[in-house]
DSSP file (Angstrom, degrees, kcal/mol; ACC not computed):
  #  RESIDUE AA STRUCTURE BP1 BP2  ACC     N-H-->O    O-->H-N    N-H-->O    O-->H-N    TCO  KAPPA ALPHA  PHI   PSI    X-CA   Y-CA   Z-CA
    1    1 A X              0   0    0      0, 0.0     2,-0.4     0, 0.0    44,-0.1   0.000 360.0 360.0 360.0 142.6  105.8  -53.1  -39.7
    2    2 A X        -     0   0    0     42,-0.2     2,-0.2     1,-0.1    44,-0.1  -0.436 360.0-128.6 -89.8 118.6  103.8  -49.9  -40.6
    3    3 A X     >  -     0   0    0     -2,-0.4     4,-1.9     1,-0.1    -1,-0.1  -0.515  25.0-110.0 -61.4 146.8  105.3  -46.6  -39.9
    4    4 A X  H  > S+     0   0    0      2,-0.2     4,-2.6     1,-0.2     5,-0.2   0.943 125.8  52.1 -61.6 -44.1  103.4  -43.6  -37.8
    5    5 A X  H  > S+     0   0    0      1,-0.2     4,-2.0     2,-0.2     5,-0.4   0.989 109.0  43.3 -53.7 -44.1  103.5  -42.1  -41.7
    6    6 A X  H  > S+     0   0    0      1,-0.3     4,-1.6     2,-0.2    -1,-0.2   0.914 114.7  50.1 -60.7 -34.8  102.1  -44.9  -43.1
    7    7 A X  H  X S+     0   0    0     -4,-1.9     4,-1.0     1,-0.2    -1,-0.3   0.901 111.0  52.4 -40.8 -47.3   99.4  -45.0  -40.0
    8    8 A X  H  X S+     0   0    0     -4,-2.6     4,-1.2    -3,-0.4    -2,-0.2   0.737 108.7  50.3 -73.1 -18.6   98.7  -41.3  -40.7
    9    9 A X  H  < S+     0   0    0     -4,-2.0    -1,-0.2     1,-0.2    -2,-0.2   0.730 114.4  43.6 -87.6 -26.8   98.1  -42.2  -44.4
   10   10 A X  H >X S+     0   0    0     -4,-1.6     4,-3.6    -5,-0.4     3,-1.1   0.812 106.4  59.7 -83.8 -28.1   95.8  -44.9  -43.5
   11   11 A X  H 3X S+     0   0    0     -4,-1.0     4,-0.7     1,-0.3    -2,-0.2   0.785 108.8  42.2 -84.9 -39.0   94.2  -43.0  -41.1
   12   12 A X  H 3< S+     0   0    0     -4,-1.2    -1,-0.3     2,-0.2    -2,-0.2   0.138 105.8  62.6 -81.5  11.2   93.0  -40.2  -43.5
   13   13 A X  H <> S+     0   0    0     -3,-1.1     4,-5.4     3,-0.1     3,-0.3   0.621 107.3  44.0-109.4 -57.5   92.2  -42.5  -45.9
   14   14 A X  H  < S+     0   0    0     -4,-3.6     2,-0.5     1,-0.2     4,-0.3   0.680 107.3  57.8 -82.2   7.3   89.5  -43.9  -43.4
   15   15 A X  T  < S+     0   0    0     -4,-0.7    -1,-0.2     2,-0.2     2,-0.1  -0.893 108.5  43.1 -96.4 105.4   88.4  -40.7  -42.4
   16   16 A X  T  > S+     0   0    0     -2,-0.5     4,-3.6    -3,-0.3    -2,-0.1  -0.661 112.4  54.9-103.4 -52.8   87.4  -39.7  -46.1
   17   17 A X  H  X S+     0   0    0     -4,-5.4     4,-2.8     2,-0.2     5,-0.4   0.901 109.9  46.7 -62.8 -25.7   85.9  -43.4  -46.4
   18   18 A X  H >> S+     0   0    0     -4,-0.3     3,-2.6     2,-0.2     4,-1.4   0.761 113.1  48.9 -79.6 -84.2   83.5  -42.5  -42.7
   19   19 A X  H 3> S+     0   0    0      1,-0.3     4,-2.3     2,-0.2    -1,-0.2   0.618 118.5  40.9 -23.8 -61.7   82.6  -39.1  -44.6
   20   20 A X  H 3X S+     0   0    0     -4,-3.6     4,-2.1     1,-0.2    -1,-0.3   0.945 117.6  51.6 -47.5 -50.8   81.7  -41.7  -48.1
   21   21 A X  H <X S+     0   0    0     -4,-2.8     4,-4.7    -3,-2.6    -1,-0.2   0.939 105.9  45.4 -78.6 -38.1   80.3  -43.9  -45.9
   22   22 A X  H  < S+     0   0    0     -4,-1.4    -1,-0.2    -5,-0.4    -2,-0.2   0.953 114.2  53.0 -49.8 -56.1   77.9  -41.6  -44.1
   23   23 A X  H  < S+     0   0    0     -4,-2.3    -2,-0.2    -5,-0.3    -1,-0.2   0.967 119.1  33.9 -45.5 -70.7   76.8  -40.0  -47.5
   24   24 A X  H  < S+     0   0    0     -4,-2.1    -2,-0.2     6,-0.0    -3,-0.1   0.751 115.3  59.4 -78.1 -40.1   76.0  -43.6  -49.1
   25   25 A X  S  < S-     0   0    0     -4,-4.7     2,-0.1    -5,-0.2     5,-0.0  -0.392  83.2-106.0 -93.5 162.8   74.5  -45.6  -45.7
   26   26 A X        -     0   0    0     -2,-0.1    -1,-0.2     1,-0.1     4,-0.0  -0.106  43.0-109.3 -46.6 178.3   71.7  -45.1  -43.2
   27   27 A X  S    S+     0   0    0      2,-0.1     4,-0.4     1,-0.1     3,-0.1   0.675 114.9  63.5 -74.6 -36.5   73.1  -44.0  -40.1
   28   28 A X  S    S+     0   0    0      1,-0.2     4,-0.5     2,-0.1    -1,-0.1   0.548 112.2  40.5 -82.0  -6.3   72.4  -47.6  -38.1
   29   29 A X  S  > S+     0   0    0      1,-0.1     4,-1.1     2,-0.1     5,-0.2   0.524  94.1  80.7-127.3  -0.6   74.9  -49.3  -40.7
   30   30 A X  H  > S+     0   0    0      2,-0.2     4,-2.1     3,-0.2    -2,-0.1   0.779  86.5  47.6 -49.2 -36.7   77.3  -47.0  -40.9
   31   31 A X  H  > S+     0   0    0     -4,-0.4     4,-3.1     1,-0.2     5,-0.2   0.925 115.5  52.6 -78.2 -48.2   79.7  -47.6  -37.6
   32   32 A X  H  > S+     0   0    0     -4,-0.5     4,-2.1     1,-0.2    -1,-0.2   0.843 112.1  39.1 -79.0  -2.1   79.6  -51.4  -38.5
   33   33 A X  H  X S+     0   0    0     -4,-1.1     4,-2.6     2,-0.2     5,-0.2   0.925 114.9  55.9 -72.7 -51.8   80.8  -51.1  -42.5
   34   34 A X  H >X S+     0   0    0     -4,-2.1     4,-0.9    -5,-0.2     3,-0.5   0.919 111.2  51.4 -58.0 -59.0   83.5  -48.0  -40.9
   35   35 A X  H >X S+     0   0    0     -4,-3.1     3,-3.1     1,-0.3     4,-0.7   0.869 110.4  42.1 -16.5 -78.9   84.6  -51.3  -38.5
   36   36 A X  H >X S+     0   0    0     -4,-2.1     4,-0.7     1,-0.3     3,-0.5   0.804 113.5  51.7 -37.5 -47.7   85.1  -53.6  -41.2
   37   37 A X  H << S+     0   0    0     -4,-2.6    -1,-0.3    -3,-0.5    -2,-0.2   0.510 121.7  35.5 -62.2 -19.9   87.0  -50.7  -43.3
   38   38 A X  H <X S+     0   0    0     -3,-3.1     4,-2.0    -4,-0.9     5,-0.3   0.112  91.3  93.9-106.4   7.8   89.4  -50.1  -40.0
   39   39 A X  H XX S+     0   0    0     -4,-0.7     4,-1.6    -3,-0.5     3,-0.6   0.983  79.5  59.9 -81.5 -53.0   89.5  -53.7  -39.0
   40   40 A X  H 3X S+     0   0    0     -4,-0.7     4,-0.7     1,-0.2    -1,-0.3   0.856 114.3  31.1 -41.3 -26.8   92.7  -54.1  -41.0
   41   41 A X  H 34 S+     0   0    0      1,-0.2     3,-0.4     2,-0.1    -1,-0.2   0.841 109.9  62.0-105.9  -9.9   94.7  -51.5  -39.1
   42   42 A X  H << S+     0   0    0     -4,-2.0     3,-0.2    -3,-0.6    -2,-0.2   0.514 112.5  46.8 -83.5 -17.0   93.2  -51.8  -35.6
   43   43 A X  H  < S+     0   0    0     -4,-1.6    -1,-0.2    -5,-0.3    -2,-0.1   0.565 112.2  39.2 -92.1  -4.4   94.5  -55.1  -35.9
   44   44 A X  S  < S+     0   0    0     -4,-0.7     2,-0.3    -3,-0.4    -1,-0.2  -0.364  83.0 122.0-124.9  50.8   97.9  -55.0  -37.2
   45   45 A X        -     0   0    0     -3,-0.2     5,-0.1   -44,-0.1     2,-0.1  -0.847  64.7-110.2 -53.0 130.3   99.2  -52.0  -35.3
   46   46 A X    >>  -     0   0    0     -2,-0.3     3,-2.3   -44,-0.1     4,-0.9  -0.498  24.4-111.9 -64.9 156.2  101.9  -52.3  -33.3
   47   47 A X  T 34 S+     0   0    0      1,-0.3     4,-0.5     2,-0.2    -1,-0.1   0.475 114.6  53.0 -62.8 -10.0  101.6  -52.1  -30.0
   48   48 A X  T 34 S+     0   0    0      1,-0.1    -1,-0.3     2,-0.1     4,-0.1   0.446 114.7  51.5 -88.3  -7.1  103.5  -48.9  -29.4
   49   49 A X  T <> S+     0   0    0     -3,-2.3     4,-1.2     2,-0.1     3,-0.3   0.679  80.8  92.7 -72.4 -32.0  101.1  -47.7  -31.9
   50   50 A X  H >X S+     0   0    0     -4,-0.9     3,-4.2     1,-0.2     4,-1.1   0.861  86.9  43.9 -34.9 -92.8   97.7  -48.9  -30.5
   51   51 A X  H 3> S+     0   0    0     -4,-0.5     4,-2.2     1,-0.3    -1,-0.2   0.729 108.7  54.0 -31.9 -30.9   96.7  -45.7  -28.5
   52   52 A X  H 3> S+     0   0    0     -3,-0.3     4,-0.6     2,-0.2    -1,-0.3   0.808 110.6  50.1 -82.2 -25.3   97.5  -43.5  -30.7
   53   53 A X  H <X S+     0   0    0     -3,-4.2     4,-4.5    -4,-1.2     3,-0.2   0.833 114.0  41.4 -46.8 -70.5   95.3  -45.5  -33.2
   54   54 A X  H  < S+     0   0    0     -4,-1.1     4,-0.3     2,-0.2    -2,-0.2   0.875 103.9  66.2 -74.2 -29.4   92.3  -45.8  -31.2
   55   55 A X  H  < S+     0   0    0     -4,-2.2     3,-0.2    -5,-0.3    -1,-0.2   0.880 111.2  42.2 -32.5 -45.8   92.7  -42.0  -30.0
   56   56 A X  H >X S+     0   0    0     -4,-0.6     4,-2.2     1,-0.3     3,-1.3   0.916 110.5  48.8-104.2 -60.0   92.0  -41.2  -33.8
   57   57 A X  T 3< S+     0   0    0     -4,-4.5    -1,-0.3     1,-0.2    -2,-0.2   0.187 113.7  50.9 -68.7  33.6   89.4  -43.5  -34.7
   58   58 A X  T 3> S+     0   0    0     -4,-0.3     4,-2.1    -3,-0.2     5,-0.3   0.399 107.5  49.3 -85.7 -41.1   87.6  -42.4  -31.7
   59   59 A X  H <> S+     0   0    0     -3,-1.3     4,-4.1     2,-0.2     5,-0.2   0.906 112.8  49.4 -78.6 -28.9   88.0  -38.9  -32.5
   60   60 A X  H  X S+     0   0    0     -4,-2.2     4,-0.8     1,-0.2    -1,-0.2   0.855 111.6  53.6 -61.2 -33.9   86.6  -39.8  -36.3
   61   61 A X  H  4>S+     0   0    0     -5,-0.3     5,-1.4     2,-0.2     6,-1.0   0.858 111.9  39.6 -74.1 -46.4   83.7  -41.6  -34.7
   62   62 A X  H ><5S+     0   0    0     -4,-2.1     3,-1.0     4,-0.2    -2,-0.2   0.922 111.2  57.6 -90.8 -35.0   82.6  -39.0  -32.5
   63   63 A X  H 3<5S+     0   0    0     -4,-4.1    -2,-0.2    -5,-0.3    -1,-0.2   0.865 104.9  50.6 -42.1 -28.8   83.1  -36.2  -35.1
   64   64 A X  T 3<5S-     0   0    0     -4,-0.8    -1,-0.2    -5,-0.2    -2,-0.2   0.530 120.3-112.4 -98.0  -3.5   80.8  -37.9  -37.6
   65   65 A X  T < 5S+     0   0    0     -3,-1.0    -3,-0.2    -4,-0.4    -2,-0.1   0.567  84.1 126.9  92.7   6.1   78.1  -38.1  -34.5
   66   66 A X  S   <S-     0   0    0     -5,-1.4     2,-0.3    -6,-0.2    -4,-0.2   0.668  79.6  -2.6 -53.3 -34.0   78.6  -42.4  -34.6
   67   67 A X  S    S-     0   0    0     -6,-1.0     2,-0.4    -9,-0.1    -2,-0.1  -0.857  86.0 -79.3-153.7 171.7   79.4  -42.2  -30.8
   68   68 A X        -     0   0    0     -2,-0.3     2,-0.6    -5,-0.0     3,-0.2  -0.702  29.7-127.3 -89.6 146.9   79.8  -40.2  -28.0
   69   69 A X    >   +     0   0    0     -2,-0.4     3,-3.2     1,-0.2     4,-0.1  -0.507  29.7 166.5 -88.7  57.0   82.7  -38.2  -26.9
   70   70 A X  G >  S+     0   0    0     -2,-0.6     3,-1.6     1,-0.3     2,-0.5   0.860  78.3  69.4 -69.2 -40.5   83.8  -39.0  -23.2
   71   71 A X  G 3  S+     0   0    0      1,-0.3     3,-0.5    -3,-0.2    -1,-0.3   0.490  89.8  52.7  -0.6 -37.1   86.6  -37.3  -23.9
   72   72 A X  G <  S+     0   0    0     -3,-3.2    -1,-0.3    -2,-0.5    -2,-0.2   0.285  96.1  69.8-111.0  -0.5   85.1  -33.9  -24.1
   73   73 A X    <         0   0    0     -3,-1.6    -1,-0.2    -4,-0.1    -2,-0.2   0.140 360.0 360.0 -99.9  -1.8   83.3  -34.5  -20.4
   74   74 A X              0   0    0     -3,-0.5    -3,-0.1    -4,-0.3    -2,-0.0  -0.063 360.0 360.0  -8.3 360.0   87.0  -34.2  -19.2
């Protein structure tokens, strides 16, 4: 089972890769390669982890302009 560090380590690992990916892709194929590239940890999190997961690739997604931010309509 993954540790919060080990989360945090992954988690900066795939925001570096959305930065790479954004650089390298169109725009329209970007969100689904950053999927694939998160589909390993969005799927083995534990569950006391989950929110805290999705909090952060949410926030990555709407920082790189991939999505909207309801968050920020508060």
């Amino acid at each position: 089972m993954k540790t919060r560090a080990d989360i945090d380590t992954d988690l900066a690992r795939l925001s570096a890769r959305l930065q790479e990916l954004c650089g390298e892709l169109p725009s329209e194929q970007v969100l689904e390669a950053f999927s694939r590239e998160a589909r390993p940890l969005t799927e083995q999190v534990a569950p006391e982890h989950e929110a805290y997961v999705e909090d952060r690739v949410h926030a990555m997604l709407a920082e790189a302009g991939l999505i909207q931010d309801d968050a920020a309509g508060g």
